[in-house]
Structures are given as C-alpha cells and as structure tokens.
VEXDREN-2710 file (C-alpha; in Angstrom, 1 decimal):
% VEXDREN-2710
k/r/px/py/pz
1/UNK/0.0/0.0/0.0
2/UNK/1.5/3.7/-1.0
3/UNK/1.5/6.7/0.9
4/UNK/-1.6/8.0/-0.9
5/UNK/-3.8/5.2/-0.1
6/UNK/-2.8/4.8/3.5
7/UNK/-3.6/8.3/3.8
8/UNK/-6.8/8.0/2.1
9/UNK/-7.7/4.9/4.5
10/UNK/-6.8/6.7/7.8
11/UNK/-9.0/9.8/6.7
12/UNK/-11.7/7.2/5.5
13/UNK/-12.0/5.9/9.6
14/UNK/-11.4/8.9/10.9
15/UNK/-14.6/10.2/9.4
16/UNK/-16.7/6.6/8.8
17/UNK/-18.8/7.5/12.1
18/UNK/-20.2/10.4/10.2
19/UNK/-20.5/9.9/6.6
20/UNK/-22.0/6.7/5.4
21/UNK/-20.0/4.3/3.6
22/UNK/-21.8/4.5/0.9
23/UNK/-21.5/8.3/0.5
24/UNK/-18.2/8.6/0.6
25/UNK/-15.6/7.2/-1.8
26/UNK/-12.1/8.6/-1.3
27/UNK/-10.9/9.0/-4.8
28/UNK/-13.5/11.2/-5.9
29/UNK/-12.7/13.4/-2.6
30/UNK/-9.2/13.3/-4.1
31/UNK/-10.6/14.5/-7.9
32/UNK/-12.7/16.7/-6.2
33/UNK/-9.6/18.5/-4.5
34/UNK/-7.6/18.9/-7.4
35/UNK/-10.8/20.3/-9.5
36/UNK/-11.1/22.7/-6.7
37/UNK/-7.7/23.9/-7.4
38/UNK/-7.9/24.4/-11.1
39/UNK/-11.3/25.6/-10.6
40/UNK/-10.0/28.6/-8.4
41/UNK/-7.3/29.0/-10.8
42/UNK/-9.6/30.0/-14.0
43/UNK/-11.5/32.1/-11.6
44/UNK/-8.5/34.5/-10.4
45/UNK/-7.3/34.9/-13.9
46/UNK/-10.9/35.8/-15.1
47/UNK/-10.6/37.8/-12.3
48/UNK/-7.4/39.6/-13.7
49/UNK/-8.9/39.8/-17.2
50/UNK/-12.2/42.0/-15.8
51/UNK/-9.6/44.2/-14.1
52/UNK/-7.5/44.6/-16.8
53/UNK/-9.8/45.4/-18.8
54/UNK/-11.8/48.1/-17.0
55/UNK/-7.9/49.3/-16.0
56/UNK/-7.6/49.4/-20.1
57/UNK/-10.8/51.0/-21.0
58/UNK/-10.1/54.0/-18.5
59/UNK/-6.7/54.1/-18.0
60/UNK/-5.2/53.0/-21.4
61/UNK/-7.2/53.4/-24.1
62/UNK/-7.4/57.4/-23.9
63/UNK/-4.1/57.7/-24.7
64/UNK/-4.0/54.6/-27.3
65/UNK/-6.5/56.2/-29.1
66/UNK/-5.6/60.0/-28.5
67/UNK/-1.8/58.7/-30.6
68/UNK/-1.3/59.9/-34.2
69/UNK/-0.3/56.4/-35.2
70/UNK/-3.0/54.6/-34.0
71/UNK/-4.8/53.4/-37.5
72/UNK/-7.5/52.6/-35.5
73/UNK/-8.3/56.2/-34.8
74/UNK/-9.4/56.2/-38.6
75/UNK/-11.4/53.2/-38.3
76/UNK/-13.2/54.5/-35.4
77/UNK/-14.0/57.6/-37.5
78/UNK/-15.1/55.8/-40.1
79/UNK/-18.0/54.4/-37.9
80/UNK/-18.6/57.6/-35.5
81/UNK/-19.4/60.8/-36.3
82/UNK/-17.4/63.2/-34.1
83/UNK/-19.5/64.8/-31.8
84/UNK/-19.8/68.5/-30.6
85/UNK/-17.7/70.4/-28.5
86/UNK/-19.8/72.6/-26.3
87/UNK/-19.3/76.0/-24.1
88/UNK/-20.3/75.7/-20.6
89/UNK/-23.5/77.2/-21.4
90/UNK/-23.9/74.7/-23.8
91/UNK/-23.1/76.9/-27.1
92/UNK/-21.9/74.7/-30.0
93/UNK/-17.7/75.6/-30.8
94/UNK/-17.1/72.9/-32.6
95/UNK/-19.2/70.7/-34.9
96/UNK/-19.5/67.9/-37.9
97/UNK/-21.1/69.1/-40.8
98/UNK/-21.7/67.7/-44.0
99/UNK/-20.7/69.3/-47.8
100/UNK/-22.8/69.3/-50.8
101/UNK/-21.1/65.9/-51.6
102/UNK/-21.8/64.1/-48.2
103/UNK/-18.6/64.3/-47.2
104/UNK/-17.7/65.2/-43.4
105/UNK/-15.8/68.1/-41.9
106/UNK/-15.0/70.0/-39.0
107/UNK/-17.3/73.5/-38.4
108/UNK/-16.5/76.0/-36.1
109/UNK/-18.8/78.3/-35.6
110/UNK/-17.0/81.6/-34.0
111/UNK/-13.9/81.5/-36.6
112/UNK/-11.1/82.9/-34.6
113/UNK/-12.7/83.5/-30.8
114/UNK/-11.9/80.2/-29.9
115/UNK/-9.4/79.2/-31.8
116/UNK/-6.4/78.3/-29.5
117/UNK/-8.5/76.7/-26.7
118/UNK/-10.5/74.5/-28.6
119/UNK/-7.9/73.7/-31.3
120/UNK/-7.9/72.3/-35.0
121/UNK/-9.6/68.7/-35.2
122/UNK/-7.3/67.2/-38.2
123/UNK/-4.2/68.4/-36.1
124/UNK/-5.0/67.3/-32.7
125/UNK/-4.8/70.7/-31.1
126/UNK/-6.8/71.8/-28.0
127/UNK/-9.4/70.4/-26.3
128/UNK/-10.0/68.6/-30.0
129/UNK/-6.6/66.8/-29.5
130/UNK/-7.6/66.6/-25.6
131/UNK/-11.2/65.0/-26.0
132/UNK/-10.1/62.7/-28.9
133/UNK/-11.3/59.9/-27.2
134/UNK/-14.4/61.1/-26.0
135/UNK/-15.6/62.5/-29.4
136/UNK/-15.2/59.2/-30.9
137/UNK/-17.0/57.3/-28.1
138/UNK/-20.6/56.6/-28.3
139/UNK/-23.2/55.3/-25.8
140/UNK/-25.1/53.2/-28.0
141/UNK/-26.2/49.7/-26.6
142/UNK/-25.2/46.4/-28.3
143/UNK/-28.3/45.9/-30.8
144/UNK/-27.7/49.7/-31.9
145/UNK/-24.4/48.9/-33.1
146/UNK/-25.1/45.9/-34.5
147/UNK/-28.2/47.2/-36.7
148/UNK/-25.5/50.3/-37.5
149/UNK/-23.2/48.5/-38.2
150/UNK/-25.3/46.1/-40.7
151/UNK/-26.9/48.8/-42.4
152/UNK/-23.7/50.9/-42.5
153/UNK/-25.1/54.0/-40.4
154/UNK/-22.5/56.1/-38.6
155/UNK/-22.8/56.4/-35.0
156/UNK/-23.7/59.7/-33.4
157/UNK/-20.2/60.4/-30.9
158/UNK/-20.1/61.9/-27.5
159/UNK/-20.4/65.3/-27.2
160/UNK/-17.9/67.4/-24.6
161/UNK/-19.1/70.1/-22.9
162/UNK/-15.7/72.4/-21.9
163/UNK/-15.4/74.6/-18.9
164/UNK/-14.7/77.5/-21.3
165/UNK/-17.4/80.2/-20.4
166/UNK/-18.7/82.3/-23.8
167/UNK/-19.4/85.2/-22.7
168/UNK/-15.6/85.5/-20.5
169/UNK/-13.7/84.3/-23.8
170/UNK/-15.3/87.0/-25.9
171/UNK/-14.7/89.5/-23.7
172/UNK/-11.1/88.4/-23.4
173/UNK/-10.5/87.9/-27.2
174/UNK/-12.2/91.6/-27.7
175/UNK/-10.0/93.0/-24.9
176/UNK/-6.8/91.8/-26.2
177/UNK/-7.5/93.7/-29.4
178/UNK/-4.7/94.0/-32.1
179/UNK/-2.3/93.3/-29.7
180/UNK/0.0/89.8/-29.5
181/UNK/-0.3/88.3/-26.0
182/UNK/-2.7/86.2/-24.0
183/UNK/-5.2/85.6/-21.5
184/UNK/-6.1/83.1/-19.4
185/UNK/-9.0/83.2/-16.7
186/UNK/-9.5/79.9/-14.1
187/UNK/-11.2/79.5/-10.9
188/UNK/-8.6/79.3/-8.0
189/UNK/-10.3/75.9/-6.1
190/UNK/-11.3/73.7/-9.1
191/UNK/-8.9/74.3/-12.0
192/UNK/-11.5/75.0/-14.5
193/UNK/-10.1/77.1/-17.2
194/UNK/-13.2/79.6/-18.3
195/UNK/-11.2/81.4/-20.7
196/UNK/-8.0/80.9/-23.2
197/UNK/-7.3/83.2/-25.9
198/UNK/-3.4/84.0/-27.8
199/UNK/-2.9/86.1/-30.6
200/UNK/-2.6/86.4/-33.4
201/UNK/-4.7/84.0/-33.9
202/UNK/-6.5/82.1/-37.1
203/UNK/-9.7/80.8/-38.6
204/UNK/-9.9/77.2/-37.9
205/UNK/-12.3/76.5/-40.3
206/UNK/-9.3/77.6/-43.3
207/UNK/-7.1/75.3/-42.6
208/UNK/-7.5/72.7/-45.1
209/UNK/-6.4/75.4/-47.2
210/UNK/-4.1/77.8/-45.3
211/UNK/-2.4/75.6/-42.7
212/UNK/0.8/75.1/-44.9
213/UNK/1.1/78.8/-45.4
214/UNK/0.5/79.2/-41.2
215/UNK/3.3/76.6/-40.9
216/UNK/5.7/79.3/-43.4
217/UNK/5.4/82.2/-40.3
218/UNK/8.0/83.0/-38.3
219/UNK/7.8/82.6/-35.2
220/UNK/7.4/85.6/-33.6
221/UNK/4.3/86.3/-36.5
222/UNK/3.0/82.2/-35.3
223/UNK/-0.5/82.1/-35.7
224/UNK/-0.3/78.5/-34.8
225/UNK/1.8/79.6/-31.0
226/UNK/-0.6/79.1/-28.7
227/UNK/0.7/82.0/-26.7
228/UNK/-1.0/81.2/-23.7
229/UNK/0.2/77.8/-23.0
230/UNK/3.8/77.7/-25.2
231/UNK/4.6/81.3/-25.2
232/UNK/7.7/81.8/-22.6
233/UNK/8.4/85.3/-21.6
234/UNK/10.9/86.7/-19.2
235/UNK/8.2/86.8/-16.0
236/UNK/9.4/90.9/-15.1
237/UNK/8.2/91.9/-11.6
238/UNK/5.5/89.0/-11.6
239/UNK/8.3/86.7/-10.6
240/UNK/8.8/89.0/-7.3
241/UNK/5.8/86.6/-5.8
242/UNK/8.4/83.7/-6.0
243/UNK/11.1/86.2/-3.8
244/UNK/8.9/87.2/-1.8
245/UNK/7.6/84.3/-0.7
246/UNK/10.8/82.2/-0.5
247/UNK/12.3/85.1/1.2
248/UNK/9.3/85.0/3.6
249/UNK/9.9/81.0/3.9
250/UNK/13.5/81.4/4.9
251/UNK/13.0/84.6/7.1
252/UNK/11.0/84.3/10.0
253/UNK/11.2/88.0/11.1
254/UNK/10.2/89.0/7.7
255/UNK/8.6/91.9/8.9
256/UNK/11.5/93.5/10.0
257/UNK/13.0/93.6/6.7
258/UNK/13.9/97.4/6.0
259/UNK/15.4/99.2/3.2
260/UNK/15.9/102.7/2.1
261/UNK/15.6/103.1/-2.3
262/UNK/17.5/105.5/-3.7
263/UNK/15.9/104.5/-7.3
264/UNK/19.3/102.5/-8.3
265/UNK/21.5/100.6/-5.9
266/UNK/25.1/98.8/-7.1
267/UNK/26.1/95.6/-5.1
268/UNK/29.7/94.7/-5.2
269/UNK/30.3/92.1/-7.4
270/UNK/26.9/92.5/-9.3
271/UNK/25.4/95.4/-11.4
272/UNK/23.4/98.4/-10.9
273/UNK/19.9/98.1/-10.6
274/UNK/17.0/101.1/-11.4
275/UNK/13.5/100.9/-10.2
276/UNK/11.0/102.1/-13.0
277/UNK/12.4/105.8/-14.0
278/UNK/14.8/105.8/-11.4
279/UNK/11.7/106.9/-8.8
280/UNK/13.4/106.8/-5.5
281/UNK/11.0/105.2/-2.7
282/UNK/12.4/106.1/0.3
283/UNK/12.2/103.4/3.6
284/UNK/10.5/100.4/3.0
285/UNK/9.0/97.4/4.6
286/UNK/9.1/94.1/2.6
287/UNK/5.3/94.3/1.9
288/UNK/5.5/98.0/1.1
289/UNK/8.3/97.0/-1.3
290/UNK/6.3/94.2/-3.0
291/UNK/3.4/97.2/-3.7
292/UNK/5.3/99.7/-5.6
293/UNK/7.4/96.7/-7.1
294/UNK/10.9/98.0/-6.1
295/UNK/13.7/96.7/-7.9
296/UNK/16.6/98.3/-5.8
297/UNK/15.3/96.0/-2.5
298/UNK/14.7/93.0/-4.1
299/UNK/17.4/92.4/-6.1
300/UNK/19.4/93.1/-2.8
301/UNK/16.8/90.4/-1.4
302/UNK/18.1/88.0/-4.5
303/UNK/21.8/88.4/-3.3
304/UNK/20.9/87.2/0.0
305/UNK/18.4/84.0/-0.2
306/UNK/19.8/80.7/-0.3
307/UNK/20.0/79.4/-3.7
308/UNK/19.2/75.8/-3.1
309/UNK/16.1/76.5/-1.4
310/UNK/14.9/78.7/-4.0
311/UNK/15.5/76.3/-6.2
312/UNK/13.8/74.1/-4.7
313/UNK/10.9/76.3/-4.9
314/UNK/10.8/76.9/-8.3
315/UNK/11.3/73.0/-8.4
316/UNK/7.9/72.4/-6.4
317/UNK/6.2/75.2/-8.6
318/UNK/6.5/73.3/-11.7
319/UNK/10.1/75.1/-13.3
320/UNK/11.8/72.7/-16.0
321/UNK/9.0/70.4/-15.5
322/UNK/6.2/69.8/-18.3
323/UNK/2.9/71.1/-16.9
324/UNK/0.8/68.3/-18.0
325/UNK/-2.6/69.8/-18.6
326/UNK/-3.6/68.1/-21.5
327/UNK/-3.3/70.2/-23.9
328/UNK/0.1/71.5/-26.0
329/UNK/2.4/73.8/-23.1
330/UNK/5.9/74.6/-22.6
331/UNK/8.3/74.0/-20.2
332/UNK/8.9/77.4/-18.1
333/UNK/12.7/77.4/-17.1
334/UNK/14.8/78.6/-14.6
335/UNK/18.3/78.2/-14.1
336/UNK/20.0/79.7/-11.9
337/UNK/22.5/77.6/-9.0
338/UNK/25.0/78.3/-6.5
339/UNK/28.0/78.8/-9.7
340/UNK/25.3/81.5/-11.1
341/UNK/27.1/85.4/-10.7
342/UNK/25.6/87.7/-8.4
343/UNK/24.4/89.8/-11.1
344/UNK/22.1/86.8/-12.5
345/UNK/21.0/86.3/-8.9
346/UNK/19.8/90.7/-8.8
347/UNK/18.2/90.2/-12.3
348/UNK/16.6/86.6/-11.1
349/UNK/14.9/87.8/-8.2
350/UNK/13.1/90.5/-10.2
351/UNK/11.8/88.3/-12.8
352/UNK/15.2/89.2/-16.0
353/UNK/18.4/87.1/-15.8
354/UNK/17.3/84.1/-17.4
355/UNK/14.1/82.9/-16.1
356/UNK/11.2/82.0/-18.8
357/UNK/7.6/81.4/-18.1
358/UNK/4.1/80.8/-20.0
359/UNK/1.3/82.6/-18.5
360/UNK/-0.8/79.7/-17.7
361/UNK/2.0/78.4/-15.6
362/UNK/2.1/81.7/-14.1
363/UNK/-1.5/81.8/-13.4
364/UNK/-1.0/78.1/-11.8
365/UNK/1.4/79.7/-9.5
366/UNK/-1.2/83.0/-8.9
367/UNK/-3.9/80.7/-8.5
368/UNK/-2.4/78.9/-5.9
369/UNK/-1.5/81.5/-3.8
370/UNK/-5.0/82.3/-4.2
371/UNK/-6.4/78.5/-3.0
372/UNK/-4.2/79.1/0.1
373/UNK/-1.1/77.0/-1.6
374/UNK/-2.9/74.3/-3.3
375/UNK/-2.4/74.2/-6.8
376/UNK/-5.1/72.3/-8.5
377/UNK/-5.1/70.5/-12.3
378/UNK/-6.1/72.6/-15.0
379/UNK/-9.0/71.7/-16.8
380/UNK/-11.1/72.2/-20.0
381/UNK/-13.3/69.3/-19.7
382/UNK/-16.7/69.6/-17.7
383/UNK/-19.1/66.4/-18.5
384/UNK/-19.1/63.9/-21.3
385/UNK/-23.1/63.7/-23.1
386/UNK/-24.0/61.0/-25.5
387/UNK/-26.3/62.4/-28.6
388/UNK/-29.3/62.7/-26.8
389/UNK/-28.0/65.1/-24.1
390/UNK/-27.7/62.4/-21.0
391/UNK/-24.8/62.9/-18.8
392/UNK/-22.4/60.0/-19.4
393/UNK/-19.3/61.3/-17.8
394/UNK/-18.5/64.1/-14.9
395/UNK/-15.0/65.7/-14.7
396/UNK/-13.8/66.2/-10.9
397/UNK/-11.6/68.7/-9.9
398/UNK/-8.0/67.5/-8.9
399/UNK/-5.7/68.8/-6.6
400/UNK/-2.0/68.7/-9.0
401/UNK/0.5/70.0/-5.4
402/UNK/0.6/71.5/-2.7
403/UNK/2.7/74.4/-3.3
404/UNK/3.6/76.0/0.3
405/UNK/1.9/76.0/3.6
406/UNK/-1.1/78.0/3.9
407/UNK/0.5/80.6/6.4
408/UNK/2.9/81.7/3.5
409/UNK/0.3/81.8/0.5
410/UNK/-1.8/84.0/3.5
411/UNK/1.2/86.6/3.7
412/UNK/1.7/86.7/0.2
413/UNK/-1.8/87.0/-0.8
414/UNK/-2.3/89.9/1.7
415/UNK/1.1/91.5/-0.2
416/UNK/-0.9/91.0/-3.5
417/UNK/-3.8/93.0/-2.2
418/UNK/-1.4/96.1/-1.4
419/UNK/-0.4/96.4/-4.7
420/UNK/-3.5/97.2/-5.8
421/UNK/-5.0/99.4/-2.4
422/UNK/-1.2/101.4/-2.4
423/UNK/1.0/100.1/-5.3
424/UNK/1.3/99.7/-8.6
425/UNK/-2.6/97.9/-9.6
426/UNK/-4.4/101.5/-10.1
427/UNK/-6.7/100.2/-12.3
428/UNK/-8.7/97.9/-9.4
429/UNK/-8.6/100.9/-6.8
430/UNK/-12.2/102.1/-7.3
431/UNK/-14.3/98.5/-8.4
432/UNK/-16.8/97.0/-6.1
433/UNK/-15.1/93.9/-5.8
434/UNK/-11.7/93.4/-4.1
435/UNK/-8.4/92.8/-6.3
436/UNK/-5.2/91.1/-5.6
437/UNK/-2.9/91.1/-7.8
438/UNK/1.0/91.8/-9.6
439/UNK/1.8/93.5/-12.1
440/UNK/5.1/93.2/-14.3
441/UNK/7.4/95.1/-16.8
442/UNK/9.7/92.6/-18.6
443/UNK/12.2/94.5/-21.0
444/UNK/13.6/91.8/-23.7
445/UNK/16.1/92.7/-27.0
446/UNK/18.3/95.5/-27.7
447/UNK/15.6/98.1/-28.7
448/UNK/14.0/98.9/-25.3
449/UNK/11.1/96.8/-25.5
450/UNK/9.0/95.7/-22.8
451/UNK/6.4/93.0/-22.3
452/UNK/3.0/94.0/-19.8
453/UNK/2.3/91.5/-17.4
454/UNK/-0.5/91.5/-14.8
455/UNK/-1.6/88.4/-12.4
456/UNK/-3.9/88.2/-10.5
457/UNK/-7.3/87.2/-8.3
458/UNK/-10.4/88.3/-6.7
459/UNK/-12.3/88.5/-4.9
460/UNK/-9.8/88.9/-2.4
461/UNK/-10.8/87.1/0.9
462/UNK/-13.1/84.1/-1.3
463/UNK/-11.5/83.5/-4.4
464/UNK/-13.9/83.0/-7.6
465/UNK/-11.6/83.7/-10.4
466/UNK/-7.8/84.3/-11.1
467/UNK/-6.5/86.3/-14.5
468/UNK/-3.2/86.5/-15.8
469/UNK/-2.5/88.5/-19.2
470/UNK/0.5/89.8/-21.4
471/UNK/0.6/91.8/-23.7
472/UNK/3.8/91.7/-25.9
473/UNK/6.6/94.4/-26.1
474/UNK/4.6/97.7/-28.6
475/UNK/1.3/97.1/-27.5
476/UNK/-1.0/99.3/-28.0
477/UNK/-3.6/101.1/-25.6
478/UNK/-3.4/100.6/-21.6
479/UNK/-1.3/98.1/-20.0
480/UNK/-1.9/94.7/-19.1
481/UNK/-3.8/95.2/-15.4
482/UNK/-6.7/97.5/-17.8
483/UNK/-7.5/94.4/-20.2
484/UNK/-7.3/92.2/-16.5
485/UNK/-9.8/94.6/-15.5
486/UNK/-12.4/94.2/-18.4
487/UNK/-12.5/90.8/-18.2
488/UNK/-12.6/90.8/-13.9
489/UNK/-15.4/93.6/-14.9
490/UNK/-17.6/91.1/-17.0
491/UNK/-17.5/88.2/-14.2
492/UNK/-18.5/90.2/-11.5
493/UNK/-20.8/93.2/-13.2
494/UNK/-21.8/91.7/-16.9
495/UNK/-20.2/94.4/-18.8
END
C-alpha cells in the first residue's frame, strides 16, 4: 500500500462514524480536491482579465486612441461621427457638418474666438486633440451597433461640454485687441479654465487650405503659437511673488525687513539696478516693497536668499518640468544655482536674468496663492453627453500640489492685495469687488522693449476667479492690469 492510499484509509476511519460508507468514496474526494484547485485557478485569472480590462478601458485606451499612429483612430472615424464640442452654457464651438457631396468636416462656428483653446480637429490641437477619445465614443447599446453596423449608419459620438465660459472668452478675445499676447482666466479651487485666448490667432475652419502657409510664419508672427500655453516670456516683476515668498519662507522676522531706495542701488560684485524711471521710494518694509514693485530691494533680497532652497521652490512650482494639462504647453525654465554670478541672482529675483515662463503656468502659481497653496489640475473638460443630451461622464476637480503651507500663501496674498490698495494695480482701486494682484514690466532685445504682465485674483478674501495676461513688447492702448480689468469687470458686473 502507497503513501496515498494509506492516507486515504486513515481519513476514511477517521470520518466513517459520520458519513455513510456509501456516500463517501475517497478517490472522488481526491478529484474533487484537485478540480477545486484548477477551478479557483480560471477564476483568479478571469478575475485579472475584468480588471485589466476596465484598468484598459479608462486608464489605457485614452491615450492609445488620442496617438497619431493609431490606425485605428481612422477606423473609429469611419463608424462615428465626431461629436460637438460645447461652451459651458452649452453653445456649440465645434461641430461635424456635412458638404454638398456628403462628405464630413470639421465647423467652427465663431472663426477665430476660440481658436487656440478648442484647437484644429485634423491636427489634434486643444481640447480637440484633448477630448479625442471622448468625441469618438458613443453610448449606444449592443443591438444599436449591430443594426448600425449592418446597415452601414454612422454612429452619433459623444459630445464634450468644456469649462470654457462664452461670454468670459469673448470678452477676453475683444479685450486683447490687435495686440500679441494672452489671456487666461481659471477658478482658484477647481482648475476650470473659463477662458484661453493668444494672438494672433487664425480661422480654424481655413485650414485645409491655409495651414501650410500658417506653418511658413515666423515665429514671432506664429499664428499657430498658442501664446498662452507655449509662449515663454521673461516673467518681469510678476516673478517677485516667487522672492517674496521664498524670502518669507526662509525669514522668519520678515517683517522687520527694511530698506531705504535711492531708485538705483550697485552691489559689489553685481550690477546696478533702477527701479521704473529711477523713482526713489524712500524706507520700505518688505510688503510696502512688493506694492510699488521696487527693484533696488529685491534684487538686494536676490543676493541674499539661499540658492538651493529657491531652487527648490521653483522646483515644487513646476520650473523645468512639463505642466501636464492636457493640452500642448511649454516647459517654463529657470536656471540659476549656486555657480550663477551675483548679477544673474539681482536680475533673477526680479523676474530678467534668465528665467522663462508661460502665462498659464504663471496663473497656476497666482492661483495657488490664491487656494491658500494648493495648486489644482487645470481643466477644459466639464461632463461627457452622448447624442441625446444624457450625462455619461462628470469631470472632478483634482488637486495637481501643494505648493507651500497656507501661512505663507496667507502673507503673500495679503502682499498682492497692497499692490493694488497702495502700489502699482491703479486700475482695481475704485471696483466694487476686491483685487489682488502683480503687475510686471519685462524688457527683452536691444531696442528697449518691454512685455506687460498682470496676475492676478479676486475676490480677495473668497477666491472665484484668477487672471493672468500679457501683452507683448509695442502694444497698443493701456497696459496689461486695464485688459485684466475688463474681463474681472464682466465676471463680477456683466459688462
């Protein structure tokens, strides 16, 4: 007798007084075992399969589908007509229409307005590029796509409604005029970006014809530069939020900071420094420096902080990093390290040397400050609607970092207010709705030029909505802060 079988007949009399002998047979208790086994084997990896799957469908396939080389992109286009992209209000931007020969293409209603944001569908560009996926999805059951797929009817796709608000994008794309620059306009606590607009811009709905000549621009003439996102401009005085509040962070008696502006000061080592039109301003406090945006004390302040914490900073505020918000950006840069000269550490710390930025990441950074530190995901997507209007899909607001500590975004915020009550922010002295904000001057070339910056938030104690513009060196009309202020002026009054 084996080991098996003696086992089996020692189990067989342990049990005999409770299971009938002819019930019980030990060689089918030994199948049934092993069936057991294998049986829990096929259902872990079905398991696995149902997980992978889902993990695919919302993890994966987004991306699979989004890629340029993905042939079946065309095959899905083939089967689905791609569906609308929708204001928040739910005004149509972007549509599939049919010519006079059946054939499909891409309609956008308000030519130029939105042209940046919502992008060029046959180039992947904006939220058409973004919602790729989603505008080639459809909610059709099973039978549905079978019959449509029998009788060779083209499914209706998913339609996206964006977080873009019509009336704040008009208003923005009327307000920046003639002039090249950009706006952006998001709300502080969820990241929804309500308006996007970069010029010059272009007619989306000519580019079958004219996007090869677009392509033949330089690129400071790019019509194509989506300013807001991939422009990089020295940040000018803006970038004093990033001193002050790393000087702040380092600095615990920050409020006895003190310094007396002659309107120039020369450190030893570095380079002479004006403030705008060599305006002396006399004894300052660090907050009363950050108002009138004094360039004597803080590029004495860039002389002093430690170099590896600011860097570290920067590094936590997205610098050299790619922003990730879905849609085409640029990588903001900054660069300077303990080998830098003293001179590039002056010019740093008031936004020259060589630091670059886009204004959307410098609204990410303003907005921030504004959501006491916590920088949140920007996003253009709202819901997801099939063709008949239901709600298939919900976007959620995502927190991207936390930036600093809320006692520091508190002092800096409370800076940005005092450069509009006492500094340099005139245009928001007199509204009925409280302003905080920086403005910036960044001089570029050999000819004297000089870039308009404002950033900025309000209202001040319960952040709704956070603005950041610039207008390009030769603008013309008022500065950057007045085209803030029309837009700021439409959220909060309707005009």
């Amino acid at each position: 007798m084996n080991k098996d079988q003696k086992k089996r007949k020692k189990l067989r009399k342990k049990y005999a007084k409770y299971i009938p002998d002819v019930l019980y047979n030990e060689e089918d208790a030994y199948n049934n075992r092993e069936m057991n086994v294998v049986s829990f084997l096929f259902v872990a990896i079905f398991a696995v399969m149902i997980i992978y799957l889902i993990y695919f469908k919302v993890a994966v396939a987004p991306d699979i589908i989004d890629n340029p080389y993905n042939k079946r992109v065309d095959n899905q286009e083939q089967k689905v007509v791609r569906g609308d992209i929708l204001a928040n209000d739910g005004t149509v931007l972007a549509t599939t229409k049919k010519d006079d020969n059946g054939a499909e293409y891409r309609h956008y209603p308000y030519n130029n307005m939105f042209s940046h944001v919502v992008g060029i569908k046959s180039e992947e560009t904006g939220i058409e590029g973004l919602a790729d996926f989603e505008l080639l999805s459809h909610s059709d059951d099973f039978m549905t796509q079978l019959w449509d797929d029998v009788t060779g009817k083209k499914m209706e796709g998913n339609s996206v409604v964006s977080t873009l608000d019509f009336n704040l994008q008009k208003t923005a794309w009327e307000a920046l005029g003639n002039n090249k620059g950009a706006i952006v306009v998001m709300e502080p606590a969820t990241g929804n970006v309500l308006a996007m607009v970069s010029k010059p811009d272009f007619n989306p709905n000519e580019s079958p014809t004219k996007y090869n000549e677009w392509l033949s621009f330089t690129s400071e003439d790019s019509v194509l530069l989506n300013r807001a996102t991939s422009g990089l401009y020295a940040p000018g005085s803006t970038f004093k939020v990033i001193t002050a509040l790393e000087y702040v962070i380092e600095n615990a008696e920050y409020d006895a900071f003190s310094y007396n502006c002659q309107g120039t000061v020369t450190v030893d080592g570095g380079t002479t420094i004006p403030c705008n039109n060599m305006k002396a301003h006399g004894d300052e406090n660090l907050k009363r420096a950050f108002a009138v945006s004094c360039n004597c004390a803080f590029s004495v302040i860039g002389t002093k902080l430690n170099r590896t914490s600011l860097s570290n900073l920067t590094d936590k505020l997205l610098f050299n990093k790619h922003l990730d918000i879905g849609i085409e950006s640029a990588k903001s840069s900054f660069v300077l390290g303990e080998n830098s000269s003293l001179s590039e550490a002056q010019e740093t710390a008031i936004g020259q040397g060589n630091t670059m930025i886009s204004p959307m990441h410098n609204l990410m950074i303003t907005a921030a400050i504004a959501n006491n530190g916590v920088m949140m995901q920007p996003n253009f997507i709202r819901e997801i609607r099939d063709c008949d209007g239901k709600v298939v899909d919900t976007i959620e607001a995502k927190v991207k970092s936390k930036i600093v500590e809320e006692n520091y975004s508190k002092i800096i915020k409370e800076y940005m207010r005092g450069v509009v009550t006492e500094g340099t922010a005139s245009a928001f002295r007199n509204v009925n709705y409280e302003v905080a904000g920086k403005t910036g001057t960044a001089q570029y070339g050999t000819q004297g030029l000089s870039h308009s910056w404002f950033t900025g938030f309000a209202p001040y104690n319960e952040p709704q909505i956070a603005v950041c513009v610039i207008l390009e060196g030769g603008y013309q009309g008022q500065s950057a802060q007045y085209v803030a202020k029309k837009v700021m002026e439409r959220y909060f009054n309707g005009n």
